[in-house]
Every structure is written in C-alpha cells, then in structure tokens.
CHARMM internal coordinates of N, CA and C (Angstrom, degrees):
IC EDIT
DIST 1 N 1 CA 1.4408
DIST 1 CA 1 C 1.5235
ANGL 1 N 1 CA 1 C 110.48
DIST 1 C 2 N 1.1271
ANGL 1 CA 1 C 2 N 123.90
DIHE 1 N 1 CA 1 C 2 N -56.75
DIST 2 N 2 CA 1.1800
ANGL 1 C 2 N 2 CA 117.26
DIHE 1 CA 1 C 2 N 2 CA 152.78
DIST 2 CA 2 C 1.6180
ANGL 2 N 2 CA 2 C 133.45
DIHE 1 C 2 N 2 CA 2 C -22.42
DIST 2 C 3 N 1.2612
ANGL 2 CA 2 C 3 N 100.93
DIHE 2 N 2 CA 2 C 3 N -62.79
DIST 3 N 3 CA 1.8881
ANGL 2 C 3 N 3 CA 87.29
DIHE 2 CA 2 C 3 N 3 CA -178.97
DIST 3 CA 3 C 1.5536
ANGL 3 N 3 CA 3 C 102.42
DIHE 2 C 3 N 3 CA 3 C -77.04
DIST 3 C 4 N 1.4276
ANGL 3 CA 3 C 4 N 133.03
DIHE 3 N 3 CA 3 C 4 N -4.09
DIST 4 N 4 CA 1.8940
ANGL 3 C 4 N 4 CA 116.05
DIHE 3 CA 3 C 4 N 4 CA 155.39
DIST 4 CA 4 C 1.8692
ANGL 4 N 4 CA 4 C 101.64
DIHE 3 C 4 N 4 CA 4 C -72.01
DIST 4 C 5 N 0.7630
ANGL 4 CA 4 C 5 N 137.82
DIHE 4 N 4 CA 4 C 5 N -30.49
DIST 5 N 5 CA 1.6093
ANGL 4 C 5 N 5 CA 143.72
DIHE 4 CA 4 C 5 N 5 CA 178.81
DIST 5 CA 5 C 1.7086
ANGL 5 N 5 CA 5 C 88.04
DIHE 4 C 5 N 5 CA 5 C -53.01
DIST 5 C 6 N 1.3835
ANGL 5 CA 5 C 6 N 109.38
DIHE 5 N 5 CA 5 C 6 N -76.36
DIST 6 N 6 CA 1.5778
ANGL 5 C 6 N 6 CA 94.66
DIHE 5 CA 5 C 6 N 6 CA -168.09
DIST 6 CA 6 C 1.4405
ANGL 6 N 6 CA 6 C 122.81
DIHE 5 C 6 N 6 CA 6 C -64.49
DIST 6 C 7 N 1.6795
ANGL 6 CA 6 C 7 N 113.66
DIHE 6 N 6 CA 6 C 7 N -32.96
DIST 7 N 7 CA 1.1958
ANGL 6 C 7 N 7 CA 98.41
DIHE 6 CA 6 C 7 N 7 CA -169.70
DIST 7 CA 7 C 1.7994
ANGL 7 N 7 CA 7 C 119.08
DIHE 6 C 7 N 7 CA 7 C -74.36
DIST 7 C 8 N 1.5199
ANGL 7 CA 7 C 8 N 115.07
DIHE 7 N 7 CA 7 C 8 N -5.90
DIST 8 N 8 CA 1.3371
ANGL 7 C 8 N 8 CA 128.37
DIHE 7 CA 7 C 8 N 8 CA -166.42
DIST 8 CA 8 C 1.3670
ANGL 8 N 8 CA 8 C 102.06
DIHE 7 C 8 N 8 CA 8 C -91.12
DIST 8 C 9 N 1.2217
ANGL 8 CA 8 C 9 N 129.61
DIHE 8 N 8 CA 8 C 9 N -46.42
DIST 9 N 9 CA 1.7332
ANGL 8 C 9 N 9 CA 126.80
DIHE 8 CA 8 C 9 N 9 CA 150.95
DIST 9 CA 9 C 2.0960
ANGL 9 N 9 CA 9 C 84.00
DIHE 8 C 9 N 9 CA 9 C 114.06
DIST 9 C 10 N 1.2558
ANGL 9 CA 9 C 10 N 118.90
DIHE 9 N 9 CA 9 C 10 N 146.62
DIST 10 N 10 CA 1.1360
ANGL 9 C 10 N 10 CA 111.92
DIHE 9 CA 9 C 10 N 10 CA 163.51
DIST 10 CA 10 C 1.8186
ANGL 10 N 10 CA 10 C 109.13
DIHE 9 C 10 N 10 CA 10 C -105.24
DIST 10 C 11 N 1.3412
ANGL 10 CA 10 C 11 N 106.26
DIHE 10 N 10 CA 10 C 11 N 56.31
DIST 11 N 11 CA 1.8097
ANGL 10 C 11 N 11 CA 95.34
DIHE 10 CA 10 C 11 N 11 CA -166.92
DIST 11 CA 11 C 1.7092
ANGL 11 N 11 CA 11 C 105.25
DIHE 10 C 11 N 11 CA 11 C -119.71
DIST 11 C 12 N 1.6702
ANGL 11 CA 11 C 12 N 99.66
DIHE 11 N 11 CA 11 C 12 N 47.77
DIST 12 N 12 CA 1.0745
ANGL 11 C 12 N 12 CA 108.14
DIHE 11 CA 11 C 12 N 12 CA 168.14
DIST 12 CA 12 C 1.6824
ANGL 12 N 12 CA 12 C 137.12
DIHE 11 C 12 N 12 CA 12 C 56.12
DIST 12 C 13 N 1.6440
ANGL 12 CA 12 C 13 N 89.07
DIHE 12 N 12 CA 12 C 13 N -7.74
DIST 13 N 13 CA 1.3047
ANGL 12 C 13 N 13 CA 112.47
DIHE 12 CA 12 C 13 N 13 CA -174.73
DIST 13 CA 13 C 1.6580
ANGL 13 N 13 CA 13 C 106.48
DIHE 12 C 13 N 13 CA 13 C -76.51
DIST 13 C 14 N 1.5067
ANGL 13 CA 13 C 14 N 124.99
DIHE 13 N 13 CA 13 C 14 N 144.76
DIST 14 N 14 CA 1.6430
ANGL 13 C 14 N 14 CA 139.97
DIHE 13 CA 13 C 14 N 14 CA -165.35
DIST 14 CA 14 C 1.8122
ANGL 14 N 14 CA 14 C 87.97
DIHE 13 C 14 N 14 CA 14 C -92.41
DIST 14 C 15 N 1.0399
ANGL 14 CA 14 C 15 N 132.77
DIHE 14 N 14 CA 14 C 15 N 105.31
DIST 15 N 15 CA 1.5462
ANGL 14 C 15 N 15 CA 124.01
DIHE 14 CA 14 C 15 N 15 CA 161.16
DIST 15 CA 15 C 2.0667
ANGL 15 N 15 CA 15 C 121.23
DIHE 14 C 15 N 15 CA 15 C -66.51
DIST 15 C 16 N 1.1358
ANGL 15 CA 15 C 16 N 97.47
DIHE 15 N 15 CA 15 C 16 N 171.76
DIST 16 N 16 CA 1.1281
ANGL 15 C 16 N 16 CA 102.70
DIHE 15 CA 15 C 16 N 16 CA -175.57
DIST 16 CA 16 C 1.4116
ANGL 16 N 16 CA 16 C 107.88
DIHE 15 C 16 N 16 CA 16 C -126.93
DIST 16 C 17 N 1.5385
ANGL 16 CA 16 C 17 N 111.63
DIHE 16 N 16 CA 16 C 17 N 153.07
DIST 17 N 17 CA 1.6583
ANGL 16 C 17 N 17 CA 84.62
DIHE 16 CA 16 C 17 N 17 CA -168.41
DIST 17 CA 17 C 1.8013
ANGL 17 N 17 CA 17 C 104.47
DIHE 16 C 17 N 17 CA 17 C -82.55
DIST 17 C 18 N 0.6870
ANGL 17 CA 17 C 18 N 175.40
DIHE 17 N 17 CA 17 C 18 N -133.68
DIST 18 N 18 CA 1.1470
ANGL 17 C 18 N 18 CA 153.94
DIHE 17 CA 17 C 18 N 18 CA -97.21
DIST 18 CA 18 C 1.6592
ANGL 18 N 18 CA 18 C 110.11
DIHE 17 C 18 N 18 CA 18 C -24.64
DIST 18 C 19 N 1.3886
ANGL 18 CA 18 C 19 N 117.39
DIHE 18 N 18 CA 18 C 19 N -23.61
DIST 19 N 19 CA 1.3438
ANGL 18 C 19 N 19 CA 124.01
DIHE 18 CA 18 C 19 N 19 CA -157.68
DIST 19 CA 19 C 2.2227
ANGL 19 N 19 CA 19 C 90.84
DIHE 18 C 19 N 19 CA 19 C -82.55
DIST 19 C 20 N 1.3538
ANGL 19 CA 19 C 20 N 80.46
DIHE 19 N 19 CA 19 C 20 N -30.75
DIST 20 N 20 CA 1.6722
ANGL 19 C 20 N 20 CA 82.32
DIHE 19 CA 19 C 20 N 20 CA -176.81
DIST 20 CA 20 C 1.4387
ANGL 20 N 20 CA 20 C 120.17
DIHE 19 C 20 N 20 CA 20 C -84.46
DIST 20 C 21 N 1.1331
ANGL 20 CA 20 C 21 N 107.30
DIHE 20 N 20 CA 20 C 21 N -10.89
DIST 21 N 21 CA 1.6893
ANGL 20 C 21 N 21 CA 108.23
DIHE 20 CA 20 C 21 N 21 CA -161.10
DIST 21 CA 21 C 1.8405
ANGL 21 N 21 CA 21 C 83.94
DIHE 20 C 21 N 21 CA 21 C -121.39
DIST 21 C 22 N 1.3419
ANGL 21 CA 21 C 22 N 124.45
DIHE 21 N 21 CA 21 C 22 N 10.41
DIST 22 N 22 CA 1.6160
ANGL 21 C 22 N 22 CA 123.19
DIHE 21 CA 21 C 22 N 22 CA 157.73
DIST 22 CA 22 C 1.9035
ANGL 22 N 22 CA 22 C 94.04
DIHE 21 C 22 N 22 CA 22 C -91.28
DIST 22 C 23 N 1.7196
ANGL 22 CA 22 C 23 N 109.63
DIHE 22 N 22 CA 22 C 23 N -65.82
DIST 23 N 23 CA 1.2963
ANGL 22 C 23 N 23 CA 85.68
DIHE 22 CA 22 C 23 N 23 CA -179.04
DIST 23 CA 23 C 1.5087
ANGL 23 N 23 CA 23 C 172.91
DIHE 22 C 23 N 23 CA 23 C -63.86
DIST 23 C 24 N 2.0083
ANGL 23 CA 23 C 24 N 75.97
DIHE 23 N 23 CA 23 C 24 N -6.78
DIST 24 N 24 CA 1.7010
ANGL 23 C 24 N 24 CA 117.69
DIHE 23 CA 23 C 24 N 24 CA 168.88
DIST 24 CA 24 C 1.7653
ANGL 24 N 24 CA 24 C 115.25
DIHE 23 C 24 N 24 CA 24 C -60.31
DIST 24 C 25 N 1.8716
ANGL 24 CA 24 C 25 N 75.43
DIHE 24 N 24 CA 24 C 25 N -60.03
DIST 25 N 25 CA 1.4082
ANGL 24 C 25 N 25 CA 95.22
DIHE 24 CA 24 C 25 N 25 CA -176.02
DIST 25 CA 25 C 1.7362
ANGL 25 N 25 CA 25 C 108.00
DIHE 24 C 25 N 25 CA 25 C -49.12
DIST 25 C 26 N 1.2684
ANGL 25 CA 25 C 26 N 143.11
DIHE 25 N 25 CA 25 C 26 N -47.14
DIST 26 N 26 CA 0.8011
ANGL 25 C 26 N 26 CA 174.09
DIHE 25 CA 25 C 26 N 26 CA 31.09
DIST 26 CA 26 C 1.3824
ANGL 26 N 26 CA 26 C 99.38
DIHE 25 C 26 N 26 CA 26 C 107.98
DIST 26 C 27 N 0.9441
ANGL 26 CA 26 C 27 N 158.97
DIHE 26 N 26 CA 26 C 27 N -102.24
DIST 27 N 27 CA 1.7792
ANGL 26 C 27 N 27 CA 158.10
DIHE 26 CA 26 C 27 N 27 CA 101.33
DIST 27 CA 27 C 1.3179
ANGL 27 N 27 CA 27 C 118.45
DIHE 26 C 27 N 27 CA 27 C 39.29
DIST 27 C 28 N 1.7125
ANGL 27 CA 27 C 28 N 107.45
DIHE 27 N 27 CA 27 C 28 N -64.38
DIST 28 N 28 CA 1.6783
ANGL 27 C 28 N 28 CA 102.74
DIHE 27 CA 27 C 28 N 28 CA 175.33
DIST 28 CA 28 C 1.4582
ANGL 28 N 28 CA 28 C 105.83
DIHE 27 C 28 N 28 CA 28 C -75.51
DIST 28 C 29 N 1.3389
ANGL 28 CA 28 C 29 N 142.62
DIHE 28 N 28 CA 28 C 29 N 0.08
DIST 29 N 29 CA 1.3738
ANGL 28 C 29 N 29 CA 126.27
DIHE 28 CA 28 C 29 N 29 CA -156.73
DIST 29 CA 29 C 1.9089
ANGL 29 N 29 CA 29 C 90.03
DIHE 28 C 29 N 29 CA 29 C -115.03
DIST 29 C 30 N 1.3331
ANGL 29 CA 29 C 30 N 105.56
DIHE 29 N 29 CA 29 C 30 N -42.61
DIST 30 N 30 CA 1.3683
ANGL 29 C 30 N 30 CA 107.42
DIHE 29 CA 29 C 30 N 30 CA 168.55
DIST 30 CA 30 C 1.9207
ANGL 30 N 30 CA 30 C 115.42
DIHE 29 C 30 N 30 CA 30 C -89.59
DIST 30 C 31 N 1.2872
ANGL 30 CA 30 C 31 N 116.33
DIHE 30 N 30 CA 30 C 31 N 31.20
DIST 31 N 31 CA 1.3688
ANGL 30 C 31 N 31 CA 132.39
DIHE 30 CA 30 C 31 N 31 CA 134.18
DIST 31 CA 31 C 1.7055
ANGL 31 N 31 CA 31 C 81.12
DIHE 30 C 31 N 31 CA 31 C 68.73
DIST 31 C 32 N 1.1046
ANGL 31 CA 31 C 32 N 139.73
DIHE 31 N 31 CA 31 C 32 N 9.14
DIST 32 N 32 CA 1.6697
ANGL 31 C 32 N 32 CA 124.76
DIHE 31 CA 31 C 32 N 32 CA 144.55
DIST 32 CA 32 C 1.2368
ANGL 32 N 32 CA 32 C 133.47
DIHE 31 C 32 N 32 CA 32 C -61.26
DIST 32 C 33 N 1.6358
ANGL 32 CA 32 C 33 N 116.92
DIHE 32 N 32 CA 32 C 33 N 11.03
DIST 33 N 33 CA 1.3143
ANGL 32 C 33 N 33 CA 135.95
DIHE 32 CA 32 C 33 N 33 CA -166.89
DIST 33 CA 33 C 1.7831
ANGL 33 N 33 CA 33 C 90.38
DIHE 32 C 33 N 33 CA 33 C -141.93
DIST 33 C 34 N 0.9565
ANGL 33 CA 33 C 34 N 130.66
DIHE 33 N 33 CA 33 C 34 N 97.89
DIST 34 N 34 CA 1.5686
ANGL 33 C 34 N 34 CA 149.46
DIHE 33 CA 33 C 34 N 34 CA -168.81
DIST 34 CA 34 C 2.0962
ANGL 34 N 34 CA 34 C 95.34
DIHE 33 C 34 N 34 CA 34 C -89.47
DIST 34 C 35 N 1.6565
ANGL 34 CA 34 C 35 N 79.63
DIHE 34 N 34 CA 34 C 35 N 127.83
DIST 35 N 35 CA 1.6343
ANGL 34 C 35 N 35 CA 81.82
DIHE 34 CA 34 C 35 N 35 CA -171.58
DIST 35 CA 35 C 1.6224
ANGL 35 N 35 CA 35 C 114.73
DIHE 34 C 35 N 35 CA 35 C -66.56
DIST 35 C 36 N 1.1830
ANGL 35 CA 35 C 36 N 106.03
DIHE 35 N 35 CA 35 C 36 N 122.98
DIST 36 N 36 CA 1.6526
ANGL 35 C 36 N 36 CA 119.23
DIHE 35 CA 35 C 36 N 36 CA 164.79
DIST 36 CA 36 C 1.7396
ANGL 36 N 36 CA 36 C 110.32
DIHE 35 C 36 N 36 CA 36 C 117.53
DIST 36 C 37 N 1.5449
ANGL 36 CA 36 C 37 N 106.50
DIHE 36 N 36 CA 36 C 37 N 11.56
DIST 37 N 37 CA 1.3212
ANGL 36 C 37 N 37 CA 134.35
DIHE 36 CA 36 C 37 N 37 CA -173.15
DIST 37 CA 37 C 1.7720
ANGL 37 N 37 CA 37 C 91.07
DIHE 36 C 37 N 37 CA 37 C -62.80
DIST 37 C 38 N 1.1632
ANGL 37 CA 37 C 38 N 127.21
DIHE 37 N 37 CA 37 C 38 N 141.87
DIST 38 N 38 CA 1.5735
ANGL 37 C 38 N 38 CA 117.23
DIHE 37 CA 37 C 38 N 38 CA 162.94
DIST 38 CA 38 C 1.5225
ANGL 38 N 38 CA 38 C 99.40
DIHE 37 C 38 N 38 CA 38 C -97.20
DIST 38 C 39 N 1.6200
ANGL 38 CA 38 C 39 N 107.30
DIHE 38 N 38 CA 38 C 39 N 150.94
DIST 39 N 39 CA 1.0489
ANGL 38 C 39 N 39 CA 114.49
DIHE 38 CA 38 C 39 N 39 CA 170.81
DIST 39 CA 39 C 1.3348
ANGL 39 N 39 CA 39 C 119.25
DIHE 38 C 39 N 39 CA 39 C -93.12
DIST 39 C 40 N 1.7529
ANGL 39 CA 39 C 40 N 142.24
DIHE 39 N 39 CA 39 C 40 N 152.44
DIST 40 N 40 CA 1.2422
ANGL 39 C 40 N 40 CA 118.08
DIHE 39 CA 39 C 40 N 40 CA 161.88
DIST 40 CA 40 C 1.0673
ANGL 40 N 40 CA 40 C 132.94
DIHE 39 C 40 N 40 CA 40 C -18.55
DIST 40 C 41 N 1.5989
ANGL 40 CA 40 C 41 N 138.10
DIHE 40 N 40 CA 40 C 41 N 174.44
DIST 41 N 41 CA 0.8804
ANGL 40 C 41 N 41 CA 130.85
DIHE 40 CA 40 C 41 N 41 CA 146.76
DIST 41 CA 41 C 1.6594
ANGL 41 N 41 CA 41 C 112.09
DIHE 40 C 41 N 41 CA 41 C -81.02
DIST 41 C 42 N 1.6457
ANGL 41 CA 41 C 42 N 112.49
DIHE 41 N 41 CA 41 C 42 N 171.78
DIST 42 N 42 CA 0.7964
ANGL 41 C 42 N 42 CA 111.92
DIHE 41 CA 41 C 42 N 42 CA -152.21
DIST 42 CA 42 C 1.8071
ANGL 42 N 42 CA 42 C 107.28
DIHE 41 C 42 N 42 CA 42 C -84.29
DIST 42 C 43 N 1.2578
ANGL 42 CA 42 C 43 N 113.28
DIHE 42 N 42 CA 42 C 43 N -12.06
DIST 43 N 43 CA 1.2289
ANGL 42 C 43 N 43 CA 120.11
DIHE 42 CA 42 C 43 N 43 CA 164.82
DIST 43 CA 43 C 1.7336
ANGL 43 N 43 CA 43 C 137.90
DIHE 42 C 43 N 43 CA 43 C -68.55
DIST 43 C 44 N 1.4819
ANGL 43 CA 43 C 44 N 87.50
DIHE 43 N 43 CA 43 C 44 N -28.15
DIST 44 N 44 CA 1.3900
ANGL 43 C 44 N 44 CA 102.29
DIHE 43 CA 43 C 44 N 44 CA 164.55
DIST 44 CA 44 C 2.1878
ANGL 44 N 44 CA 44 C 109.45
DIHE 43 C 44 N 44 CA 44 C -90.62
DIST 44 C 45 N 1.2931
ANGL 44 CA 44 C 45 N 110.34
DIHE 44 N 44 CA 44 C 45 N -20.01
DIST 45 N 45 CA 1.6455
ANGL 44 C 45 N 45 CA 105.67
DIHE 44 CA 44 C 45 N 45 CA 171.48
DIST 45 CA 45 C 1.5361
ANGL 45 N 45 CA 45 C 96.04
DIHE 44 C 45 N 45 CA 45 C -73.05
DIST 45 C 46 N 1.3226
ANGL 45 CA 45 C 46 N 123.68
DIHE 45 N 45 CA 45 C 46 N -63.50
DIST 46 N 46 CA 1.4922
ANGL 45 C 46 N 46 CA 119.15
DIHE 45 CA 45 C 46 N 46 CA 179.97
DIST 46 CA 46 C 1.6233
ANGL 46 N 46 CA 46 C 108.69
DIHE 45 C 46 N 46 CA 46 C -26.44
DIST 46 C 47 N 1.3572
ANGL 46 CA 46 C 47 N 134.54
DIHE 46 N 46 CA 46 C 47 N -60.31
DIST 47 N 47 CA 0.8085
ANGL 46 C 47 N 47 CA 128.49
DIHE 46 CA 46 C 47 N 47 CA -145.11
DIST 47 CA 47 C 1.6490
ANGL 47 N 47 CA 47 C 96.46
DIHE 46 C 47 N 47 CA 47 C -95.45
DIST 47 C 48 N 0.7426
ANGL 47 CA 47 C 48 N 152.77
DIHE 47 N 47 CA 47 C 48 N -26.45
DIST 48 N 48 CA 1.9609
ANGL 47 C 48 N 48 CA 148.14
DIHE 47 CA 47 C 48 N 48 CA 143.35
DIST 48 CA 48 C 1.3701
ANGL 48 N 48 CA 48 C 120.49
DIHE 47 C 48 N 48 CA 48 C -42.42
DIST 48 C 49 N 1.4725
ANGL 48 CA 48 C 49 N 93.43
DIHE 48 N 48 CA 48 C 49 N -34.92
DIST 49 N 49 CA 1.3586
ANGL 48 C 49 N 49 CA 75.59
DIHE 48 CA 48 C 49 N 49 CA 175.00
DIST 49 CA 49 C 1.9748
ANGL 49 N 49 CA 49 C 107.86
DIHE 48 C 49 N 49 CA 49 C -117.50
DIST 49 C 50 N 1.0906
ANGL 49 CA 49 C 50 N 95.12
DIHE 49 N 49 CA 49 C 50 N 38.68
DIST 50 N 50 CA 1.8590
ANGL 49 C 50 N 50 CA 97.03
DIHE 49 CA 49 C 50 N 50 CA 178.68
DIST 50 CA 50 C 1.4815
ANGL 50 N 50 CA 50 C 130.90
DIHE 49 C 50 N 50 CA 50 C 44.11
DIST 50 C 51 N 1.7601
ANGL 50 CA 50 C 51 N 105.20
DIHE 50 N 50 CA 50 C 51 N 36.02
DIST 51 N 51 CA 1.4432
ANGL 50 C 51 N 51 CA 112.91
DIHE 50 CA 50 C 51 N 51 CA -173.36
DIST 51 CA 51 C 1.4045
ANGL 51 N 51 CA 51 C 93.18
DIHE 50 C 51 N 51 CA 51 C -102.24
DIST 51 C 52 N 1.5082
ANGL 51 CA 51 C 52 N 96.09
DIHE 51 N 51 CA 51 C 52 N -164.42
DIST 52 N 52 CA 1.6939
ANGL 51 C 52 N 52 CA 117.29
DIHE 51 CA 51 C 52 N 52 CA 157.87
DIST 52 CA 52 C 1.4536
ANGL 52 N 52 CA 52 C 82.15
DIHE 51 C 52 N 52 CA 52 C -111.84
DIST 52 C 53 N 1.8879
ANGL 52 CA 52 C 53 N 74.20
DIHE 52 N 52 CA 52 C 53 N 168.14
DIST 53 N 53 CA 1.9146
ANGL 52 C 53 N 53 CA 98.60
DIHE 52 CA 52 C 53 N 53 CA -168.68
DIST 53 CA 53 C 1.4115
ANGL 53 N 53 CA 53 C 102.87
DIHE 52 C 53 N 53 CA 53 C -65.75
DIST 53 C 54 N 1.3441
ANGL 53 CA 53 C 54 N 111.50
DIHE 53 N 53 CA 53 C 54 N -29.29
DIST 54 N 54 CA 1.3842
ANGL 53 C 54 N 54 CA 112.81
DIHE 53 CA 53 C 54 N 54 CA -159.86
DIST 54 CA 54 C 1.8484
ANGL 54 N 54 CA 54 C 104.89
DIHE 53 C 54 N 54 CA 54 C -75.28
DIST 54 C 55 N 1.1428
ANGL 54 CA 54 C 55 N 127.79
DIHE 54 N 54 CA 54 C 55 N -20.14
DIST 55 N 55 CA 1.4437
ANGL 54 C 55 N 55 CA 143.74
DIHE 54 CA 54 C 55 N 55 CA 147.57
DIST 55 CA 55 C 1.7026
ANGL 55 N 55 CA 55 C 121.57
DIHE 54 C 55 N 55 CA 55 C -41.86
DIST 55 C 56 N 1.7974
ANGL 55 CA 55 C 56 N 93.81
DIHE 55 N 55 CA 55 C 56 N -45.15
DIST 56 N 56 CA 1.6318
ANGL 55 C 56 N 56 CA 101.00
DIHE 55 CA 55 C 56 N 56 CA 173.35
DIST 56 CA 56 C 1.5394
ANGL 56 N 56 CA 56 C 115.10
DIHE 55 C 56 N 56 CA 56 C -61.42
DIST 56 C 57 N 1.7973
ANGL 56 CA 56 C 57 N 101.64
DIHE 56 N 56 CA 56 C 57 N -40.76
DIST 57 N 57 CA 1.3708
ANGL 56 C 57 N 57 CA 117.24
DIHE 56 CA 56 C 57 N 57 CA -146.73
DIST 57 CA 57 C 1.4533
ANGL 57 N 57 CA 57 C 98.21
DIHE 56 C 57 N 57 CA 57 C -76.77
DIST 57 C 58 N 1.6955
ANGL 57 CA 57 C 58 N 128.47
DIHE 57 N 57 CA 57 C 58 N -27.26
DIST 58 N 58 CA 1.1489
ANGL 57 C 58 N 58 CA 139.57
DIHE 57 CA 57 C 58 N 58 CA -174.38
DIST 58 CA 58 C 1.4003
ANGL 58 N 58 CA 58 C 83.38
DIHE 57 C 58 N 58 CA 58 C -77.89
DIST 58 C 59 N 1.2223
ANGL 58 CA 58 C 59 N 144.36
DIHE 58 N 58 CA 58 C 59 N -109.29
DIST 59 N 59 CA 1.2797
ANGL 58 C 59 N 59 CA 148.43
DIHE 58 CA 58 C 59 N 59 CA -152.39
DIST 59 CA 59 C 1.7627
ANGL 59 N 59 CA 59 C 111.40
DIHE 58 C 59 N 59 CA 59 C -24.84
DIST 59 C 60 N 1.2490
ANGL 59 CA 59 C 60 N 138.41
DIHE 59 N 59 CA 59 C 60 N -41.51
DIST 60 N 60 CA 1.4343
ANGL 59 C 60 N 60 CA 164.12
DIHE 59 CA 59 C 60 N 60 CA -140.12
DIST 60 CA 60 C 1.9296
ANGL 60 N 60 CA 60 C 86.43
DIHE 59 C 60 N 60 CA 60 C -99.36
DIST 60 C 61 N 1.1920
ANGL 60 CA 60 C 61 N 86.91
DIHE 60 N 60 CA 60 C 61 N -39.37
DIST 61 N 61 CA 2.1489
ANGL 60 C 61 N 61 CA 90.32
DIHE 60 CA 60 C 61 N 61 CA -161.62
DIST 61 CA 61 C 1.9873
ANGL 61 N 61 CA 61 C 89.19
DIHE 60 C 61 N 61 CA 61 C -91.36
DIST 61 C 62 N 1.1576
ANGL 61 CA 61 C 62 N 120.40
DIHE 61 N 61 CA 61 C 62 N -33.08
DIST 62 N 62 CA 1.2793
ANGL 61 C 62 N 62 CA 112.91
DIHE 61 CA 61 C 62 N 62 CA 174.85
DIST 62 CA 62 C 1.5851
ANGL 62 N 62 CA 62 C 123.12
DIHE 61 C 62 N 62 CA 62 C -49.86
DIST 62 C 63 N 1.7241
ANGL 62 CA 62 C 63 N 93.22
DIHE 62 N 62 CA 62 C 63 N -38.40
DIST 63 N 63 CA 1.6846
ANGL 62 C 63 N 63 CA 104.30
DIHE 62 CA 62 C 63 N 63 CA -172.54
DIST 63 CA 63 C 1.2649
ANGL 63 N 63 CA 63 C 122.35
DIHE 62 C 63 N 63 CA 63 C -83.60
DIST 63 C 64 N 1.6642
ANGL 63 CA 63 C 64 N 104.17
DIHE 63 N 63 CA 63 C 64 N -22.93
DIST 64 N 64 CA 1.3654
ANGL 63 C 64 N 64 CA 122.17
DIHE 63 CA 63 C 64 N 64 CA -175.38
DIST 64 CA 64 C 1.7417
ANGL 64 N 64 CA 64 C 88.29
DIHE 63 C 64 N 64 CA 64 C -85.32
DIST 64 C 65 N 1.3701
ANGL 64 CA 64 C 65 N 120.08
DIHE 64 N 64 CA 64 C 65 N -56.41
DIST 65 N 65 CA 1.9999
ANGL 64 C 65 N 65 CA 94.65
DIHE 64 CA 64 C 65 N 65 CA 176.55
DIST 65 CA 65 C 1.3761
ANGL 65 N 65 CA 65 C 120.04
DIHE 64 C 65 N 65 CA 65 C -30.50
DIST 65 C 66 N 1.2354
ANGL 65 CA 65 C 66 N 107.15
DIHE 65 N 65 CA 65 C 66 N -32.84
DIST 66 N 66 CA 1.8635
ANGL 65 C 66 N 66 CA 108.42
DIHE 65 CA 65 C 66 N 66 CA -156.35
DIST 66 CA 66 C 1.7020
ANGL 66 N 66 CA 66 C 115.92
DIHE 65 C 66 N 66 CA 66 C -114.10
DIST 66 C 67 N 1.9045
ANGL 66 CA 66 C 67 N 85.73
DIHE 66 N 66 CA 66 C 67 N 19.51
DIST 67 N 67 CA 1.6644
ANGL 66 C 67 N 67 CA 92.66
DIHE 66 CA 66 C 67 N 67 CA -173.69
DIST 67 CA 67 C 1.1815
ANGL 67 N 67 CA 67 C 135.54
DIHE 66 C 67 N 67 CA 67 C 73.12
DIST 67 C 68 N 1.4754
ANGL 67 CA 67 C 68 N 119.58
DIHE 67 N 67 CA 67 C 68 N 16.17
DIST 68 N 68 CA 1.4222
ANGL 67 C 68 N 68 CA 114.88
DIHE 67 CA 67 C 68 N 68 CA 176.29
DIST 68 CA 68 C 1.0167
ANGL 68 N 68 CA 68 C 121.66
DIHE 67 C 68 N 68 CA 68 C -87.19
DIST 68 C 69 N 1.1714
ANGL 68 CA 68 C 69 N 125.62
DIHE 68 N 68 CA 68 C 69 N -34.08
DIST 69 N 69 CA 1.0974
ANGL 68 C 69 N 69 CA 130.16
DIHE 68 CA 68 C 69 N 69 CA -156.10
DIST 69 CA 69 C 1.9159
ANGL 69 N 69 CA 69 C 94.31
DIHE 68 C 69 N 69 CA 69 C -134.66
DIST 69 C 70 N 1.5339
ANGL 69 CA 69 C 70 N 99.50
DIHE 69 N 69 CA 69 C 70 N 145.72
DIST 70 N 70 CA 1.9603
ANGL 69 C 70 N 70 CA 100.47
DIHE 69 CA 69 C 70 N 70 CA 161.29
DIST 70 CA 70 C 1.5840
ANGL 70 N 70 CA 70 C 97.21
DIHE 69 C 70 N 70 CA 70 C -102.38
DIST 70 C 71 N 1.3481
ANGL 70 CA 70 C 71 N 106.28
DIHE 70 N 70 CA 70 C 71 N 162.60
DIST 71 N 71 CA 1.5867
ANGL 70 C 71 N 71 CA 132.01
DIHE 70 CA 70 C 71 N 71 CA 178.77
DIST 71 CA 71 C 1.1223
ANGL 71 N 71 CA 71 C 115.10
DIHE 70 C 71 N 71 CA 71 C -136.04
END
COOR INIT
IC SEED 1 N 1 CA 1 C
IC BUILD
C-alpha cells in the first residue's frame, strides 16, 4: 500500500488515465511493484487518483493487454 501512496502523488492533481497506466506502468517495470503484489481495488485507485472507476478500469485493461498486470 505504500508504494500506491507514492506512486499516486497527494498533489491534488485529477489524473488521466494514460496518466495512470504511465505511473503503474512505471513501478512494475522498475520492479517497485514485486510480482504477485495485489493491487487495490479499483475503487480505492479511483479515489487517489480522483477518477471514476471506469477511468481505473480503462487504465487496469491497458496493462493487462500488454501483460502487466493479471485480472
């Protein structure tokens, strides 16, 4: 839980999903995200990073196209 704390930033800023699936991407690729780690759910990412879920759910399905992540 901690490394979603840093990578989500508390600077009030609304992300976009590309903005989320750079900082995901971002973590698992530089191995600060340890394989088999669960991620929030997607209701609690929505809410760090000030989307709707449906913002999470796009970003989450981007990573899972490209293998980062299982779902």
């Amino acid at each position: 839980m901690e490394i979603i704390e840093k990578i989500t930033g508390e600077t009030g800023r609304k992300y976009k999903c590309q903005d989320i699936v750079k900082a995901l991407e971002a973590n698992i690729v530089g191995s600060q995200l340890a394989a088999g780690v669960e991620l929030p759910c997607t209701a609690e990412l929505a809410s760090r990073y000030r989307v709707s879920e449906k913002t999470v759910h796009r970003a989450l399905q981007h990573l899972a196209d490209r293998k980062l992540i299982r779902r």
